[in-house]
Backbone as CSV, one residue per row, in Angstrom:
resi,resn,N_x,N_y,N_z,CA_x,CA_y,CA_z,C_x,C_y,C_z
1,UNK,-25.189,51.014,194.680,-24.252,50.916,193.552,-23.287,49.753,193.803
2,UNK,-23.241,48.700,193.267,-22.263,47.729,193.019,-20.632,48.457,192.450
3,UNK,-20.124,47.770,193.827,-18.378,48.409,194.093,-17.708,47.600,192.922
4,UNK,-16.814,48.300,192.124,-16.215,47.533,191.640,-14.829,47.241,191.991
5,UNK,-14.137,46.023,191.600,-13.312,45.271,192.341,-11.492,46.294,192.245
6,UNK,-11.224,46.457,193.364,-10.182,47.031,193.231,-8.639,46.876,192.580
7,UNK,-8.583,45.544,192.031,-7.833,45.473,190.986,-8.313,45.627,189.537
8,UNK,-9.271,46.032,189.617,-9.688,45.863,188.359,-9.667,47.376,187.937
9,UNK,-10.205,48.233,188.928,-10.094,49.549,188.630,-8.486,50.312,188.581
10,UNK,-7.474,49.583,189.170,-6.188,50.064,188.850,-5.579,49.520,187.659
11,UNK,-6.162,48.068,187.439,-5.734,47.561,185.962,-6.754,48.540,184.503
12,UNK,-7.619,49.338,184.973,-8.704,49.824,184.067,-7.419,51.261,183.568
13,UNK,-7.249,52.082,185.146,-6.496,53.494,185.056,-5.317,52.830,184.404
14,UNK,-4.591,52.181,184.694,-3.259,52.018,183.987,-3.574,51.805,182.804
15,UNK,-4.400,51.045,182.353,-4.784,50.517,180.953,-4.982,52.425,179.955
16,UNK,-5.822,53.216,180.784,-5.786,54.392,180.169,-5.522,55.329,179.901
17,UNK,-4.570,55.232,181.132,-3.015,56.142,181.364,-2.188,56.057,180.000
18,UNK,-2.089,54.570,179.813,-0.986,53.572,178.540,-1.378,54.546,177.714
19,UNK,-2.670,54.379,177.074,-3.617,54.905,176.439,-3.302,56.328,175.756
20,UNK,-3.762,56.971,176.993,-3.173,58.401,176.958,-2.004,58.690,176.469
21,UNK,-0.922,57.977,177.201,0.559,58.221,177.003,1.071,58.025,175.608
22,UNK,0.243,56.702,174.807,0.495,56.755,173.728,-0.056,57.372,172.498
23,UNK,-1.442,58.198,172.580,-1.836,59.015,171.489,-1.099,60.576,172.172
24,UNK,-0.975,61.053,173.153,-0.031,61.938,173.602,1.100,61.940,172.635
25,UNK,1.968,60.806,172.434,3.112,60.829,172.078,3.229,60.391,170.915
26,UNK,2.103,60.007,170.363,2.491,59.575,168.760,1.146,59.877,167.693
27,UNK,0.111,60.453,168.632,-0.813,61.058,167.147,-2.070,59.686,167.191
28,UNK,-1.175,58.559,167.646,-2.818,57.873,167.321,-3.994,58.101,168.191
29,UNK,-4.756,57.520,167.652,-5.948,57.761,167.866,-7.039,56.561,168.978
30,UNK,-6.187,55.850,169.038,-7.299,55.014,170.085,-6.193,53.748,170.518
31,UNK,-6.325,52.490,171.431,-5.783,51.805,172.023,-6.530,50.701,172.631
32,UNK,-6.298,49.518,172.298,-7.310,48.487,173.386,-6.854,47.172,173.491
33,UNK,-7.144,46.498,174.555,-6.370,45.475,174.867,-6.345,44.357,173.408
34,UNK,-5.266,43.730,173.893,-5.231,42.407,173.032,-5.794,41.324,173.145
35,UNK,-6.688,41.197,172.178,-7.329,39.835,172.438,-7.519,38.715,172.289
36,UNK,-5.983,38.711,172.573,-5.444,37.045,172.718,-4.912,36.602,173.973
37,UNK,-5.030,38.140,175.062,-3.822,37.813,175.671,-4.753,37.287,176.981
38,UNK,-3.628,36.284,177.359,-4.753,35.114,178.044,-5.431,33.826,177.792
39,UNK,-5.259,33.563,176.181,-5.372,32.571,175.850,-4.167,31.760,175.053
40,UNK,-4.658,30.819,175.020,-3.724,29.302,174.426,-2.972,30.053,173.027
41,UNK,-3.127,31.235,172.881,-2.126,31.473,171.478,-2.092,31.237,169.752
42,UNK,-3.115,30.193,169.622,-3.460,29.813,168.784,-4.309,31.144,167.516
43,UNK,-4.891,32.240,168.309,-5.081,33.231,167.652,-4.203,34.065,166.766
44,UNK,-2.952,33.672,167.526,-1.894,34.500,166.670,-1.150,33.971,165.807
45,UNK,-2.027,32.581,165.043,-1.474,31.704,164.256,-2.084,32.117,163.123
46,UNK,-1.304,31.625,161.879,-2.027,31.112,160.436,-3.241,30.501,160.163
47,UNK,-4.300,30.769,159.588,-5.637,29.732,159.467,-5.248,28.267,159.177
48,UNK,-4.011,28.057,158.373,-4.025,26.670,158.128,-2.992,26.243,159.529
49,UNK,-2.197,26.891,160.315,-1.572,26.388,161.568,-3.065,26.491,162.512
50,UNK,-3.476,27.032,162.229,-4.995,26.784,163.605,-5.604,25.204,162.696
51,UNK,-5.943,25.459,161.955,-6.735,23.643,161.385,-6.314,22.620,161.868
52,UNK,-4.866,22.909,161.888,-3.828,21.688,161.990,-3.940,21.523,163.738
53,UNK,-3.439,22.467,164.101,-3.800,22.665,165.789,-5.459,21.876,166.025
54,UNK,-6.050,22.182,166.071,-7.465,21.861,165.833,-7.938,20.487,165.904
55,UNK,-7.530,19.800,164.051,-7.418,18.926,164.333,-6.800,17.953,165.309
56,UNK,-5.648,18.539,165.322,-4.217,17.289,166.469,-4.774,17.524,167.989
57,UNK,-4.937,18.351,168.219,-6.761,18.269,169.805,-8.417,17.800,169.572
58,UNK,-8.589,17.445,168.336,-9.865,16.697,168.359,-9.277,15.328,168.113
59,UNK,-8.573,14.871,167.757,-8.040,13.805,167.529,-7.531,12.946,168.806
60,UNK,-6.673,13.761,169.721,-6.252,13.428,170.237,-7.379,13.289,171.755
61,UNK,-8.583,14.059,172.009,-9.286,14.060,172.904,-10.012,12.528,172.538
62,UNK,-10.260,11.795,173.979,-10.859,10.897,173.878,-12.022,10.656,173.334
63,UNK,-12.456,11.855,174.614,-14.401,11.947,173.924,-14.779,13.244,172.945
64,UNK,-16.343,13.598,172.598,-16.638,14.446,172.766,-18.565,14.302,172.172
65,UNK,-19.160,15.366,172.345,-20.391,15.133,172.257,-20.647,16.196,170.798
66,UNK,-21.128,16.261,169.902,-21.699,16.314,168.592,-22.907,16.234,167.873
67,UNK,-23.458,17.473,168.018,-25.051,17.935,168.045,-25.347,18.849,167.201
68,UNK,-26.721,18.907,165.855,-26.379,19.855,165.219,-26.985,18.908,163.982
69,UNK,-26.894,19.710,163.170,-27.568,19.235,161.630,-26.590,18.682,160.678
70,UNK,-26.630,17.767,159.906,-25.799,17.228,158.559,-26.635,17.412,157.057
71,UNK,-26.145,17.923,156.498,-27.446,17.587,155.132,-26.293,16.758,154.015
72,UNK,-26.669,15.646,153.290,-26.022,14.836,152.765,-27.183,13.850,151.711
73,UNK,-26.197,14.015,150.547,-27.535,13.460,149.616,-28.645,13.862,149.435
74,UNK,-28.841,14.913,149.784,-29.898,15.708,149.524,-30.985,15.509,150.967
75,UNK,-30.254,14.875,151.846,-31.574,14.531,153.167,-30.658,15.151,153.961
76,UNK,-32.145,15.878,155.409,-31.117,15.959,156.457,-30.846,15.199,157.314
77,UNK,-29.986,15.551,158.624,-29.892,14.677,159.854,-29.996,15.561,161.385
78,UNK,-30.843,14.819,161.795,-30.228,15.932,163.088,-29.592,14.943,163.932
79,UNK,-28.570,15.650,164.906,-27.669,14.037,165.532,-27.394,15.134,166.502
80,UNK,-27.336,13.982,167.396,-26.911,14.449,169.174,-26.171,13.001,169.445
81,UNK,-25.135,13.057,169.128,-24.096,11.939,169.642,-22.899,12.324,170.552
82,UNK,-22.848,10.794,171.429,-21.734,10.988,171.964,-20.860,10.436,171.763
83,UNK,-19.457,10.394,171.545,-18.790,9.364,170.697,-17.407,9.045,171.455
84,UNK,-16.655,8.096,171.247,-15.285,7.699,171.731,-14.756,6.477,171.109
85,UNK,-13.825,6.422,171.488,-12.858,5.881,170.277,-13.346,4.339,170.287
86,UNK,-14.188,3.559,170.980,-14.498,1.977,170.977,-15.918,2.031,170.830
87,UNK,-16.856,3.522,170.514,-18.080,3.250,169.876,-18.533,4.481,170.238
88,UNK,-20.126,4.958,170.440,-20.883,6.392,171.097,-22.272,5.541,170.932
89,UNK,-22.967,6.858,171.455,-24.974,6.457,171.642,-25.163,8.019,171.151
90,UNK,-26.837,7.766,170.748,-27.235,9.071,170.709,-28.185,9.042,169.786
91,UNK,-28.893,9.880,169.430,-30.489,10.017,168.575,-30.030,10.485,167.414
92,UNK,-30.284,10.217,166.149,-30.464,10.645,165.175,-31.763,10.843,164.332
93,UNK,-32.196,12.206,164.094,-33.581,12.104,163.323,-33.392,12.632,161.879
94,UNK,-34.355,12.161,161.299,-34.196,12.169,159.349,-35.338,12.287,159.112
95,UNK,-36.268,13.030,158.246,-37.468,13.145,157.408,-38.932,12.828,158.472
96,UNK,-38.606,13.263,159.757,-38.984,13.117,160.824,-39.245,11.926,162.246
97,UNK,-38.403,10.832,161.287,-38.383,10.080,162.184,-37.027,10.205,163.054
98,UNK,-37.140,9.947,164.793,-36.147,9.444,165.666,-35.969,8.101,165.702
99,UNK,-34.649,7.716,165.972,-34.150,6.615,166.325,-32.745,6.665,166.848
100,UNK,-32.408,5.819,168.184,-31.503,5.775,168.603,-30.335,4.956,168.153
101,UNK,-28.920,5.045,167.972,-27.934,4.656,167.661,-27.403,4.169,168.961
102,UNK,-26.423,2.664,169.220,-25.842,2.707,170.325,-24.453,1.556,169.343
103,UNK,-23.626,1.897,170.072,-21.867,0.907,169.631,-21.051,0.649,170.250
104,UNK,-21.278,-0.563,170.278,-20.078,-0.906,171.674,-19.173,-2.164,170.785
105,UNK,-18.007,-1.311,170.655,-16.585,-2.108,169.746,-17.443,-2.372,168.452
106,UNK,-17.273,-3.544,167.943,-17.678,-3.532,166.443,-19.727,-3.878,166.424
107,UNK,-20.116,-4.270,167.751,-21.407,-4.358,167.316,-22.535,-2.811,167.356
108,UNK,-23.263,-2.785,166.754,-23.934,-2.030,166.362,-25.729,-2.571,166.511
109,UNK,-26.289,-1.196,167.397,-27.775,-1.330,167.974,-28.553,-0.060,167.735
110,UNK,-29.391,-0.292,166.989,-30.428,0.680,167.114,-32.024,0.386,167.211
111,UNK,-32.663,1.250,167.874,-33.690,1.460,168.356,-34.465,2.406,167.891
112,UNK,-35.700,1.954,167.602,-36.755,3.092,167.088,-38.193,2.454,167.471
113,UNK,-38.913,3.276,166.878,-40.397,2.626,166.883,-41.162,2.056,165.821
114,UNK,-41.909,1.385,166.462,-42.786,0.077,165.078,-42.708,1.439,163.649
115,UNK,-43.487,2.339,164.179,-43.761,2.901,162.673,-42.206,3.459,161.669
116,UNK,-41.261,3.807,162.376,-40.089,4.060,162.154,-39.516,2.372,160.890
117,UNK,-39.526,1.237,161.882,-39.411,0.416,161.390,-40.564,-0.002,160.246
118,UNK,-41.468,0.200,159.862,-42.665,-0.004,158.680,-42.212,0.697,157.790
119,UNK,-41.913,2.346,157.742,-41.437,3.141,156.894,-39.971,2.158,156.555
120,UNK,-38.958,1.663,156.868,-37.594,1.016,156.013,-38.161,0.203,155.220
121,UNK,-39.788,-0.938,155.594,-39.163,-2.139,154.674,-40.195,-1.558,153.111
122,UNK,-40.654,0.072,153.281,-41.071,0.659,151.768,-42.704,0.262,151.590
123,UNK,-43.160,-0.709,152.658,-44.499,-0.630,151.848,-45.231,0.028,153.400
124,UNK,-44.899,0.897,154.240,-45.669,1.104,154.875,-46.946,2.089,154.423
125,UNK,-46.849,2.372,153.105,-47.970,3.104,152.281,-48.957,2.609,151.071
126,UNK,-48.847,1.485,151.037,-48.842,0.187,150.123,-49.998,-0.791,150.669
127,UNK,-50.359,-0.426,151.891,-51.933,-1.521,152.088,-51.252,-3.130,152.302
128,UNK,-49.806,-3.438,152.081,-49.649,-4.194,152.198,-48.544,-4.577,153.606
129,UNK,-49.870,-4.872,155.054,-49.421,-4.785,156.365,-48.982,-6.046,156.727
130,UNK,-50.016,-7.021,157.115,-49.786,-8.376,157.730,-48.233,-8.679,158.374
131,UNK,-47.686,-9.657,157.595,-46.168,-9.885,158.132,-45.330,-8.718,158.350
132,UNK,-45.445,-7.226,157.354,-44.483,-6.805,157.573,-45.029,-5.600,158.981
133,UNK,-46.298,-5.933,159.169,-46.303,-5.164,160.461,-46.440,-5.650,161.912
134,UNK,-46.493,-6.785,161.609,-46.106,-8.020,162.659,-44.723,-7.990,162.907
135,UNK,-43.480,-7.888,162.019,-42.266,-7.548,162.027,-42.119,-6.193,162.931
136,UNK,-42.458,-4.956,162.203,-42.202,-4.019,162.824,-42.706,-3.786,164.417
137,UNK,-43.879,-4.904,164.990,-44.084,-4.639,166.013,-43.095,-5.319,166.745
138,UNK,-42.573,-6.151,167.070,-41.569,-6.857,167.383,-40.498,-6.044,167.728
139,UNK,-40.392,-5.079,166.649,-38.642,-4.269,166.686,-39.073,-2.933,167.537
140,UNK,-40.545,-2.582,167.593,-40.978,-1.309,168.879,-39.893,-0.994,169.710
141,UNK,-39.315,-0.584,169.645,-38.555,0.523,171.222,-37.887,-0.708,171.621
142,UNK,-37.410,-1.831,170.770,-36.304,-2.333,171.178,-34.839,-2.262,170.532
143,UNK,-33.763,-2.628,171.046,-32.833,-2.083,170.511,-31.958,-3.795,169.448
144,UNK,-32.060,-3.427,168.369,-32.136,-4.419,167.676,-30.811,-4.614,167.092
145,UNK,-29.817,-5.859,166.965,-28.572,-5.925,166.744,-28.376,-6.070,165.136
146,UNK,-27.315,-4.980,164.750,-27.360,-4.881,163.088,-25.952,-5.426,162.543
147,UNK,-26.551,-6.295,161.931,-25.834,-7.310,161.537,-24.431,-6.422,160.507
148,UNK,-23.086,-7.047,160.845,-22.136,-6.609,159.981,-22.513,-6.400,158.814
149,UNK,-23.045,-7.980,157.983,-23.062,-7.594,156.426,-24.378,-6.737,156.151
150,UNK,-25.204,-6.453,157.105,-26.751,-5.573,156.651,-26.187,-4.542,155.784
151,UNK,-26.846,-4.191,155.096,-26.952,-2.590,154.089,-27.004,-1.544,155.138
152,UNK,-27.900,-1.489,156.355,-28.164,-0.701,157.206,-26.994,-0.459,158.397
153,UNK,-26.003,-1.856,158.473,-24.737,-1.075,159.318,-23.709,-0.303,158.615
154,UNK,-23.299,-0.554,157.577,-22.750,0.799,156.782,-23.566,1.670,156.314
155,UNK,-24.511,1.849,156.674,-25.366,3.245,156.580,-25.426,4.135,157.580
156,UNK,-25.393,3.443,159.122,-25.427,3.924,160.075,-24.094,3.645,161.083
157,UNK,-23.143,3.103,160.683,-21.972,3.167,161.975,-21.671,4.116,161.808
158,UNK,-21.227,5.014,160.546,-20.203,6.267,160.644,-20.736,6.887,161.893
159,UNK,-22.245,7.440,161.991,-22.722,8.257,162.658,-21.693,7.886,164.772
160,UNK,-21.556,7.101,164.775,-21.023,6.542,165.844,-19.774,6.366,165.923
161,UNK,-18.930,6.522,165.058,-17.561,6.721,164.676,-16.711,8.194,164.731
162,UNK,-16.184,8.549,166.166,-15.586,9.664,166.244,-14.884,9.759,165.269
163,UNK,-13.914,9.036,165.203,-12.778,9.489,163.845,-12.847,9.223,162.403
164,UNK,-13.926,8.756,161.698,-14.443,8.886,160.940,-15.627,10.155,160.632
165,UNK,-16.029,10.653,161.938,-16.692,11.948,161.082,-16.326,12.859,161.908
166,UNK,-15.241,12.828,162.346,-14.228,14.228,162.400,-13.597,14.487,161.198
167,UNK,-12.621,13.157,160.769,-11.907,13.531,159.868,-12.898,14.178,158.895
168,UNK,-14.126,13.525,158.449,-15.210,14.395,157.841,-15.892,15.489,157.371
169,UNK,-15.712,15.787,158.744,-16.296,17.265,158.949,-15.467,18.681,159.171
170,UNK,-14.024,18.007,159.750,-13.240,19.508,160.104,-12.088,19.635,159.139
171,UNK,-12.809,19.585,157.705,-11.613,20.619,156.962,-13.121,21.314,155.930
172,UNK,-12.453,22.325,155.932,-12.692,23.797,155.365,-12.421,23.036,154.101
173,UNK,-13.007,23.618,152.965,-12.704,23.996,151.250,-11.831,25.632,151.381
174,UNK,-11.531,25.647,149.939,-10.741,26.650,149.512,-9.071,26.875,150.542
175,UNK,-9.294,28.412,149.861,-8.111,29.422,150.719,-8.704,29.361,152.112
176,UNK,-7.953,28.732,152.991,-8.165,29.357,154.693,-8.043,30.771,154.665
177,UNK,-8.391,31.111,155.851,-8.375,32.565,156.309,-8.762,32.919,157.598
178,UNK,-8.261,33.770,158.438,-8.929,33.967,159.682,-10.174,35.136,159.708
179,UNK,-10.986,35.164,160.500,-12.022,35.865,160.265,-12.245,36.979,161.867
180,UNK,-11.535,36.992,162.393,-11.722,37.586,163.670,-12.034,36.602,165.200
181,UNK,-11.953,37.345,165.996,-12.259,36.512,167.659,-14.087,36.363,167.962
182,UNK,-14.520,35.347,168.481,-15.945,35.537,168.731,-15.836,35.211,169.830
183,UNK,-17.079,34.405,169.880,-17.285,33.550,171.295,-18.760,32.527,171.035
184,UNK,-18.288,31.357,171.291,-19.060,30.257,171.462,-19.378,29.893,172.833
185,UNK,-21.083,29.981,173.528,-21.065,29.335,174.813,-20.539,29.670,175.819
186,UNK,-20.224,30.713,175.601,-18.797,31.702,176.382,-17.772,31.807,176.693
187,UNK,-17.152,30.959,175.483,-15.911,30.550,175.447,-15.407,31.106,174.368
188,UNK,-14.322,31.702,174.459,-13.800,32.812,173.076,-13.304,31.694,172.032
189,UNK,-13.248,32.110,170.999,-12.859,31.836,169.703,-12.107,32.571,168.830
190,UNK,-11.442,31.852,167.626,-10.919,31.997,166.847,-11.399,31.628,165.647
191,UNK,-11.813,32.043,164.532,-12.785,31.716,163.779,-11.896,31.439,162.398
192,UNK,-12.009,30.421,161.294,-11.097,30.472,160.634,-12.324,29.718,159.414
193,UNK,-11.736,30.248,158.322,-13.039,30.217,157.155,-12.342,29.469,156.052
194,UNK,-13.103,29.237,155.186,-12.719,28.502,153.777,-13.221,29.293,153.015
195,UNK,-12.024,30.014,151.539,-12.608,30.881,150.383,-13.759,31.613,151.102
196,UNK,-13.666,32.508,152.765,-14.157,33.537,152.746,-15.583,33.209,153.484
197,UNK,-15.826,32.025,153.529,-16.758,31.470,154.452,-17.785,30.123,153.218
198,UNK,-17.459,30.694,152.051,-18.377,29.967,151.217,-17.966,28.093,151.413
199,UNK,-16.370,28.144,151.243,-15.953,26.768,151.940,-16.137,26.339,153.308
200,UNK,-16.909,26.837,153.835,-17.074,26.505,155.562,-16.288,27.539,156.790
201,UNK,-16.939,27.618,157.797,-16.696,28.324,158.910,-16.243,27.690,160.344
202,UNK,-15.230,27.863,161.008,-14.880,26.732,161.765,-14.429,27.118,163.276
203,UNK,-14.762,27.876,164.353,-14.669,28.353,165.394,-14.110,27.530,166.519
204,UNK,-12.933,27.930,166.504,-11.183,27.097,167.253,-11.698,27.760,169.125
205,UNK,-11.307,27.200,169.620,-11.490,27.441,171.261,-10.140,28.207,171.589
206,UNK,-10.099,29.391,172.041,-9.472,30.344,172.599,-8.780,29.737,173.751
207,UNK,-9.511,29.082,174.657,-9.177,28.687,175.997,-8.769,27.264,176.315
208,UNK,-8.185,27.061,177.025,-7.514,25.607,176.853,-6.978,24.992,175.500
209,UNK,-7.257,23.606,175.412,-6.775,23.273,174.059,-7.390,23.883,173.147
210,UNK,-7.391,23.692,171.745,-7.700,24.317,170.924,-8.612,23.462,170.165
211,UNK,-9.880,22.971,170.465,-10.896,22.408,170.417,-11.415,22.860,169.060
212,UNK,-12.128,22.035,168.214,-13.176,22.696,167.672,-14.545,23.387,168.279
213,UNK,-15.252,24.487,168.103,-16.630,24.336,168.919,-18.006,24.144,168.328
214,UNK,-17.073,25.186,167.019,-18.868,25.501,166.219,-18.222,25.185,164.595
215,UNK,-19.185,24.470,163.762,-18.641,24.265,162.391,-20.203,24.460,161.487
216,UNK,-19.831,25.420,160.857,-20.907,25.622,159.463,-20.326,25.328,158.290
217,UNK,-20.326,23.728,157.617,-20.545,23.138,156.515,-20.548,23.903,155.346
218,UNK,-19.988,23.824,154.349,-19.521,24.200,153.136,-20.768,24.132,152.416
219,UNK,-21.396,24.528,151.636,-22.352,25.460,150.699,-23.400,24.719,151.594
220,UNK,-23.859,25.575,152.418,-25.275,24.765,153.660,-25.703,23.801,153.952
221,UNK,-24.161,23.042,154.264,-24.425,21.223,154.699,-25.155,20.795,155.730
222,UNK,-25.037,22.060,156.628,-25.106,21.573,157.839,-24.171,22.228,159.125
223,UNK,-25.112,22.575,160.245,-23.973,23.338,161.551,-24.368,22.769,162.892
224,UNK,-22.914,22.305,163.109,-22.503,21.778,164.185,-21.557,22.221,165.193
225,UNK,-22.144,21.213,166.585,-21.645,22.213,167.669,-20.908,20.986,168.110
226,UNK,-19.591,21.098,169.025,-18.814,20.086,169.426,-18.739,20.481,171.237
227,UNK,-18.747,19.555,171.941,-18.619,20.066,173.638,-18.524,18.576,174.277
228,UNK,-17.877,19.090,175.270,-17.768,17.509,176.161,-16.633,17.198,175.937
229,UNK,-15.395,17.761,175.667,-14.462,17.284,174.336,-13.826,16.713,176.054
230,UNK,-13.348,15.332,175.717,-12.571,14.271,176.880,-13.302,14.044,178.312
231,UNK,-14.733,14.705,178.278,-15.567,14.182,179.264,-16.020,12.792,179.204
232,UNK,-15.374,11.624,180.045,-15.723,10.523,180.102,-17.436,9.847,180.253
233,UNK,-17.808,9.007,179.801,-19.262,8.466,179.950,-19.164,6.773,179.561
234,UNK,-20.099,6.654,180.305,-20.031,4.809,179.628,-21.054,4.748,178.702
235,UNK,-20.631,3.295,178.131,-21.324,2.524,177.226,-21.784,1.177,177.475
236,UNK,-22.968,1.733,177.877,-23.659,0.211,178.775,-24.068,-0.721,177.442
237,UNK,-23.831,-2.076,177.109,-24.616,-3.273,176.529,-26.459,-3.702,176.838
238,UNK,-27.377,-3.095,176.066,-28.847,-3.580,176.217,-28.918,-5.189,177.377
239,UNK,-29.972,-4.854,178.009,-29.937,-6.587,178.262,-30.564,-7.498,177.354
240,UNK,-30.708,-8.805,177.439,-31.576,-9.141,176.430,-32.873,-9.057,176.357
241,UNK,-33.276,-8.776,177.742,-34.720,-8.660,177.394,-35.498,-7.449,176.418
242,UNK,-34.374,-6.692,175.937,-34.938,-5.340,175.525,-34.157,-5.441,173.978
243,UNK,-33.506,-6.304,173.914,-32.414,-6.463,172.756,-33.415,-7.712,171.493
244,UNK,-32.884,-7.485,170.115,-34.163,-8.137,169.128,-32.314,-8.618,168.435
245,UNK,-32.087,-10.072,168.159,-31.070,-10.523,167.203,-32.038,-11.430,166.408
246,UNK,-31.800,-10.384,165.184,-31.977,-11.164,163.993,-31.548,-11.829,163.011
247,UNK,-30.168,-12.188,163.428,-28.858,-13.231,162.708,-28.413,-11.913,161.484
248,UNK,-28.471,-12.571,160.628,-27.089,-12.271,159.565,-28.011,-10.784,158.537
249,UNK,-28.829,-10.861,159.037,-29.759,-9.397,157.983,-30.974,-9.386,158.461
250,UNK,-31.575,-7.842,158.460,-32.640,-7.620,159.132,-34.151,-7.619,158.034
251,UNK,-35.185,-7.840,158.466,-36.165,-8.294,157.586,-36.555,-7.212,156.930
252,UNK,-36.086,-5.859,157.045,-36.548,-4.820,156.443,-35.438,-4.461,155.079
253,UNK,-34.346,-4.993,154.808,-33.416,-5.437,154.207,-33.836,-6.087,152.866
């Protein structure tokens, strides 16, 4: 039989002594710890003082890592990024293709494969290969520099932009509301909803700062998980041998 720990069993009796002493003396009916007590406090706040909390610690954390589904425009995304405030890396897949994202300060690199690249320039179903699959072999599994004015870097920096898809993603629709304590990853929570969950679901970190952890998207956008929050990582620059510059717009453009 596994002993159990001897403070724990005098913190258990006192706990049921309390217990006792108080349906003894006043009629109720049951008693159990508080379950906040021990954490950052934030539980015993307002849904819209937890958002605010929330936000002003995702904001303020350097890093964090961001994994999980987006649905937007009617397509999905799946994204595993890591992000910080002078750029992030990380895979994003759409309608089954992968391709990697990488950002370091304002330039912007991504990487995929020939067929990835055939499917953008629209005729990879079209019989019409020659140049444009001579192109796409070229851009194979290298990481190719996307030009400021391309169509394709404002399509794809947000994804690499911590504070652009935070601010994004962590507000709720409707009436806030709190919804009870959970636990994410094994880390307790505070769960705080929009109009009841239909505006989104948003699970606050119990422990330490008051992190976001888990977010389910307003009428089934999309659910995302947040972790890593101020775990440092670098952002290495491609060399050139693996790097494709194609000046001012890319041929699939």
């Amino acid at each position: 039989m596994t002993a159990i720990p001897q403070g724990r069993t005098r913190r258990t009796g006192l706990l049921g002594a309390m217990c006792a002493l108080v349906v003894t003396g006043t009629g109720l009916t049951g008693c159990s710890e508080d379950p906040d007590a021990g954490t950052n406090g934030v539980g015993k706040l307002s849904a819209d003082q937890i958002q605010t909390k929330t936000k002003a610690a995702a904001e303020s954390a350097d890093t964090v890592r961001l994994s999980g589904n987006v649905v937007t425009s009617g397509r999905t995304y799946k994204l595993d990024m890591r992000l910080k405030a002078d750029g992030g890396s990380g895979s994003v897949t759409s309608e089954g293709a992968t391709f990697r994202l990488l950002r370091i300060g304002d330039q912007l690199y991504l990487k995929a494969d020939a067929e990835f690249w055939g499917q953008q320039d629209g005729k990879g179903d079209s019989g019409d290969s020659g140049g444009d699959t001579a192109a796409a072999d070229k851009l194979d599994d290298k990481f190719v520099k996307v030009p400021q004015g391309d169509p394709s870097y404002k399509k794809f920096i947000g994804f690499t932009d911590k504070n652009v898809l935070l601010a994004g993603l962590l507000t709720l629709h409707g009436e806030l509301s709190a919804d009870g304590h959970h636990e994410q990853s094994g880390i307790r929570t505070i769960r705080i909803t929009g109009d009841e969950g239909s505006g989104g679901k948003l699970d606050v970190s119990l422990e330490g700062k008051p992190y976001p952890l888990r977010l389910e998207r307003a009428g089934g956008a999309g659910t995302l998980t947040f972790s890593a929050w101020g775990k440092s990582f670098a952002l290495k620059e491609p060399g050139k041998d693996e790097t494709v510059d194609y000046g001012k717009q890319l041929p699939t453009s």
